[in-house]
VEXDREN-2710 file (C-alpha; in Angstrom, 1 decimal):
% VEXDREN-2710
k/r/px/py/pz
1/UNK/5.0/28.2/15.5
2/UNK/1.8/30.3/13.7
3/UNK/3.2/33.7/12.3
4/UNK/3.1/36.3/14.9
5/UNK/2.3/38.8/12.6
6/UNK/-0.9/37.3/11.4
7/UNK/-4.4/39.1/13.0
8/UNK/-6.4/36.0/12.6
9/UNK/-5.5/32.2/13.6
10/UNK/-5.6/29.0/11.8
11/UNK/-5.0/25.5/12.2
12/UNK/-4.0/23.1/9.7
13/UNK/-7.0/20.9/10.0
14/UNK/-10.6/21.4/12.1
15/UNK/-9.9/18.1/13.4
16/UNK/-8.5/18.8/16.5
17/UNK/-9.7/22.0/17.2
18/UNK/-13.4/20.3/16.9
19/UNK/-12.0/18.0/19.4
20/UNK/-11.0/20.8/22.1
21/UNK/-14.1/22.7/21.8
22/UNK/-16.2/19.4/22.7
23/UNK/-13.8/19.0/25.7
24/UNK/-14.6/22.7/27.0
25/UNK/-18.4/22.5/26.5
26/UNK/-18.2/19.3/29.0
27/UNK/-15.3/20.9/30.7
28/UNK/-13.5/24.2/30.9
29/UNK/-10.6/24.3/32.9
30/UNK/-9.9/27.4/34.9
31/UNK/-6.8/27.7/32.8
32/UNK/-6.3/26.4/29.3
33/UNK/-1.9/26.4/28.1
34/UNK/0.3/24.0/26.1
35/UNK/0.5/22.3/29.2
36/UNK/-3.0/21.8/29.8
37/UNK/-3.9/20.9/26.1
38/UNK/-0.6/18.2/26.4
39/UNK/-2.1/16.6/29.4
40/UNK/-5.5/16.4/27.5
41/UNK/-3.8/15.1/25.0
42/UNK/-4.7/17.4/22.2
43/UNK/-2.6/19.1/19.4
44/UNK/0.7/17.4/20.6
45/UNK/3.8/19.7/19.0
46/UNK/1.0/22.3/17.5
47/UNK/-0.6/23.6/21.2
48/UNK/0.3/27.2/20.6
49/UNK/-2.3/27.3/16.9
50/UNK/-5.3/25.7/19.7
51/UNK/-4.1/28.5/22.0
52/UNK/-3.8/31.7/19.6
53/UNK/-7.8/30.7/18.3
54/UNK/-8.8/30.6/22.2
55/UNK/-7.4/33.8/22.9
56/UNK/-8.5/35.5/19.3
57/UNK/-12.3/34.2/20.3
58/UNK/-11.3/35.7/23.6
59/UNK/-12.3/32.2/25.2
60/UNK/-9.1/33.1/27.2
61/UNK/-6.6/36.0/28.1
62/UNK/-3.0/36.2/27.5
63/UNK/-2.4/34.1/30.8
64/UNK/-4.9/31.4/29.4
65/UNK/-7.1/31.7/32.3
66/UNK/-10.6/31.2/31.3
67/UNK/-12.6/34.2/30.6
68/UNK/-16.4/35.3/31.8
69/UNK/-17.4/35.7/28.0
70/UNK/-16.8/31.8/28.0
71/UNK/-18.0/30.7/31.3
72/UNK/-21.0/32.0/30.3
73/UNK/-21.5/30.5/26.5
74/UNK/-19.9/27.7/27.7
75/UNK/-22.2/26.7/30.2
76/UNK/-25.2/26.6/28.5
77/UNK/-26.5/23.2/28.3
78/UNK/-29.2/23.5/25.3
79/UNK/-27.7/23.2/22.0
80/UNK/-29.5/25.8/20.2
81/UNK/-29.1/28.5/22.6
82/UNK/-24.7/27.4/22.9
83/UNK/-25.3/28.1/19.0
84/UNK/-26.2/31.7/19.4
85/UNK/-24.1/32.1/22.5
86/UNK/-20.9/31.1/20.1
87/UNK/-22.0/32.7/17.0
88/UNK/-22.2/36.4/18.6
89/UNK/-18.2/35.2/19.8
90/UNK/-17.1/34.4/16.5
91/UNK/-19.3/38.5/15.0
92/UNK/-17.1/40.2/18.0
93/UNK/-13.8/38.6/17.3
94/UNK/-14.6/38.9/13.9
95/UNK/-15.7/42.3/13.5
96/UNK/-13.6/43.6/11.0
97/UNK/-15.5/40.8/8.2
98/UNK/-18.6/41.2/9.5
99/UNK/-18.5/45.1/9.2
100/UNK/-17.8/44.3/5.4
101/UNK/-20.3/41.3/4.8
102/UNK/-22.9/41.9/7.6
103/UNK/-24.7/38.4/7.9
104/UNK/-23.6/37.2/4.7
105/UNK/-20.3/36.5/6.2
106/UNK/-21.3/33.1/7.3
107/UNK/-21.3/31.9/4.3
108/UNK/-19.5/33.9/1.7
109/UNK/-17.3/31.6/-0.4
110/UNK/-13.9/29.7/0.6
111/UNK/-12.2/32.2/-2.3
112/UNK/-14.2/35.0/-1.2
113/UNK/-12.4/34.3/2.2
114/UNK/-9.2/33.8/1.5
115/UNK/-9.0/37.4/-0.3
116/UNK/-9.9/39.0/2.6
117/UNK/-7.7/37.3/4.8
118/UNK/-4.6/37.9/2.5
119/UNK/-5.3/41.4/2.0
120/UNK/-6.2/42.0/5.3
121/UNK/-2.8/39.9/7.1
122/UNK/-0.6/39.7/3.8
123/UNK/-0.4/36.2/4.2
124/UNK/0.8/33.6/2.1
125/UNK/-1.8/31.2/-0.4
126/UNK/-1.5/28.3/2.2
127/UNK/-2.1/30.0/5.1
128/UNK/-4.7/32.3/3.6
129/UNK/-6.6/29.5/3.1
130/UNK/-6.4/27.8/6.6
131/UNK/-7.7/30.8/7.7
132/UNK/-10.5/30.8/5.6
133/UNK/-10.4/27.0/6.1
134/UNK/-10.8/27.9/10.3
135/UNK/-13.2/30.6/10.2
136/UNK/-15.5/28.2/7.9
137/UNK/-15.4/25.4/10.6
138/UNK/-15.9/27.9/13.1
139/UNK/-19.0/29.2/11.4
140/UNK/-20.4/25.3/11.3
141/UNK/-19.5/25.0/14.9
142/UNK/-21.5/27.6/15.5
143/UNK/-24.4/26.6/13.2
144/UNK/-24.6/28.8/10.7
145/UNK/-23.0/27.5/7.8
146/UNK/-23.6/24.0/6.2
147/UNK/-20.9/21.2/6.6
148/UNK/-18.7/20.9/3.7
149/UNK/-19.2/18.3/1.0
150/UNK/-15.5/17.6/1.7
151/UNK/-15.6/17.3/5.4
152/UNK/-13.7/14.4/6.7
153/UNK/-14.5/11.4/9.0
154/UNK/-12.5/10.9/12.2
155/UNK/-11.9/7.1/11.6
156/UNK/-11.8/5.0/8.4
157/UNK/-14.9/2.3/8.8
158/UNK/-15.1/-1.2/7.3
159/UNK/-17.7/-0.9/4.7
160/UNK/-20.1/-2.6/6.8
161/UNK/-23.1/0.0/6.2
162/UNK/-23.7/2.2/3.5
163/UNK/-22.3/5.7/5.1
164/UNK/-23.6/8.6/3.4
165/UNK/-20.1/10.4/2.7
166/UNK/-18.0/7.7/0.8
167/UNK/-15.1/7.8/-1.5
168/UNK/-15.0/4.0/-3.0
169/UNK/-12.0/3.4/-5.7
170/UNK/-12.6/0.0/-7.8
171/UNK/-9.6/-2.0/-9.3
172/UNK/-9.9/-4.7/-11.6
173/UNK/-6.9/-6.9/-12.0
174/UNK/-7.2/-9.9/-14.0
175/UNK/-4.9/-12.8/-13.3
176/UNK/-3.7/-15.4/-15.8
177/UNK/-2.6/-18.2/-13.8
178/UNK/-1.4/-21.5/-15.9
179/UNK/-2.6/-23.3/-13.8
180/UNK/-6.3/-21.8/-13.0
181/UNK/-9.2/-24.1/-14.0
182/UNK/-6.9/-27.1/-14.1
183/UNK/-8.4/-30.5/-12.9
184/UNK/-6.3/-29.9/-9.6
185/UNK/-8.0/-26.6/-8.0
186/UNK/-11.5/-27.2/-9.1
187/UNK/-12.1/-24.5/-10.9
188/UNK/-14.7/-25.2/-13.6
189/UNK/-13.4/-28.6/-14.4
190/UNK/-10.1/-29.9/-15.9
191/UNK/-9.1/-28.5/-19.2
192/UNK/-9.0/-25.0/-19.1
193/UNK/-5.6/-24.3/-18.3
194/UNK/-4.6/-20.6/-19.3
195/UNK/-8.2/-18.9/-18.7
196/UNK/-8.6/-15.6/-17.7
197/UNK/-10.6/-14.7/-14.7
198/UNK/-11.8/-11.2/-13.6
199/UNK/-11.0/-9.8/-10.2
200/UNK/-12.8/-6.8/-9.0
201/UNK/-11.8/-5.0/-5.4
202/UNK/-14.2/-2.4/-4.4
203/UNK/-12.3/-0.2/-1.5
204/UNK/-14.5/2.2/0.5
205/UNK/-13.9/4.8/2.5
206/UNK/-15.3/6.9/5.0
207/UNK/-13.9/10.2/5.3
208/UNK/-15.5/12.3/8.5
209/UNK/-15.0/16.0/9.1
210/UNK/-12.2/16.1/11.2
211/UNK/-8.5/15.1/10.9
212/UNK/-5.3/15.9/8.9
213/UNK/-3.8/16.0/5.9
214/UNK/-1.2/13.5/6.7
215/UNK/-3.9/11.1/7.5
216/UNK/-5.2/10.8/4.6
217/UNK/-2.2/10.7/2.7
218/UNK/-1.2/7.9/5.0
219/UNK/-4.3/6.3/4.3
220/UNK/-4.8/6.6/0.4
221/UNK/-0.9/5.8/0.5
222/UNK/-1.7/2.3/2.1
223/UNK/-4.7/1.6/-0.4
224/UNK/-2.5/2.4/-3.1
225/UNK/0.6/0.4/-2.2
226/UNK/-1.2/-2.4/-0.1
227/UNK/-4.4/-2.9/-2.5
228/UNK/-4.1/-1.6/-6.1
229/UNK/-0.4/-2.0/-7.0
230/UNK/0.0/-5.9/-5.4
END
């Protein structure tokens, strides 16, 4: 469960918050609860951190019934104008940053953020920085900050296409098999028992700007295990 003593909310990763807040621009339900968010399948075992950034954007009340302040941003169909709608949500429910930083709290830095956040709720390094962490992805949602460099695919892709966010790793193992470029496999001819030959893997991958932690670890985890140590 998030700290109840904490002002402002975070989630461990934008991943699945990013994944809500599409759902509600298509559709908002009248009331948005654990139960709700379950049967959506979102956040499974982490509803209540969805639920206490809804209700500090005030997106819904203590009930989780939808407020107007969200039927009305959430409804808007154009882009640019759900932008503006969403951005003067995130300066109300985050007055007390704005009031310090004016405008420039869009995009004041990630350690910039997570002082204020632990001054302001005494809370620990870790969660000082998902808080930071949130508001940042927040501010993105909302268009007026730039994507991180760092941001994080949803899915790992086969390195079909050049993406233009990669993380590649290259291992070179060399293999010295007695019995490679001997007159039985064909390689370059009989007599050459004993040579060495260079194998190069190239791994790539995509990393969106959504998921968890444990994903990736999972993922680099495999690589590492599966790929460069066999």
């Amino acid at each position: 469960m998030a700290e109840k003593h904490l002002k402002h909310p975070y989630v461990s990763g934008p991943g699945v918050l990013s994944q809500v807040l599409d759902h509600l621009k298509k559709a908002f339900p009248a009331t948005v609860n654990a139960e709700v968010l379950k049967k959506l399948g979102f956040a499974p075992k982490n509803e209540s951190y969805i639920i206490n950034v809804l209700r500090y954007l005030n997106l819904i009340d203590d009930e989780g019934n939808r407020t107007e302040n969200a039927q009305k941003t959430f409804l808007k169909h154009n882009d640019n104008d759900f932008r503006d709608g969403f951005s003067e949500i995130l300066k109300v429910a985050y007055e007390d940053i704005f009031t310090l930083h004016r405008e420039g709290s869009w995009s004041l830095t990630e350690d910039k953020l997570i002082t204020f956040f632990r001054q302001t709720d005494q809370s620990s390094a870790l969660v000082g920085k998902r808080q930071a962490n949130t508001f940042k992805f927040l501010a993105e949602y909302a268009g007026k900050r730039q994507p991180s460099s760092t941001s994080i695919p949803t899915s790992v892709k086969r390195p079909d296409k050049p993406a233009s966010r990669k993380t590649s790793k290259t291992a070179t193992k060399k293999l010295t098999d007695g019995h490679v470029g001997d007159s039985n496999n064909g390689l370059n001819g009989g007599g050459n028992k004993g040579r060495d030959v260079g194998l190069t893997v190239r791994i790539e991958v995509n990393l969106p700007s959504t998921g968890d932690q444990e994903v990736y670890d999972k993922i680099f985890k495999s690589i590492r295990e599966n790929l460069l140590n066999g």
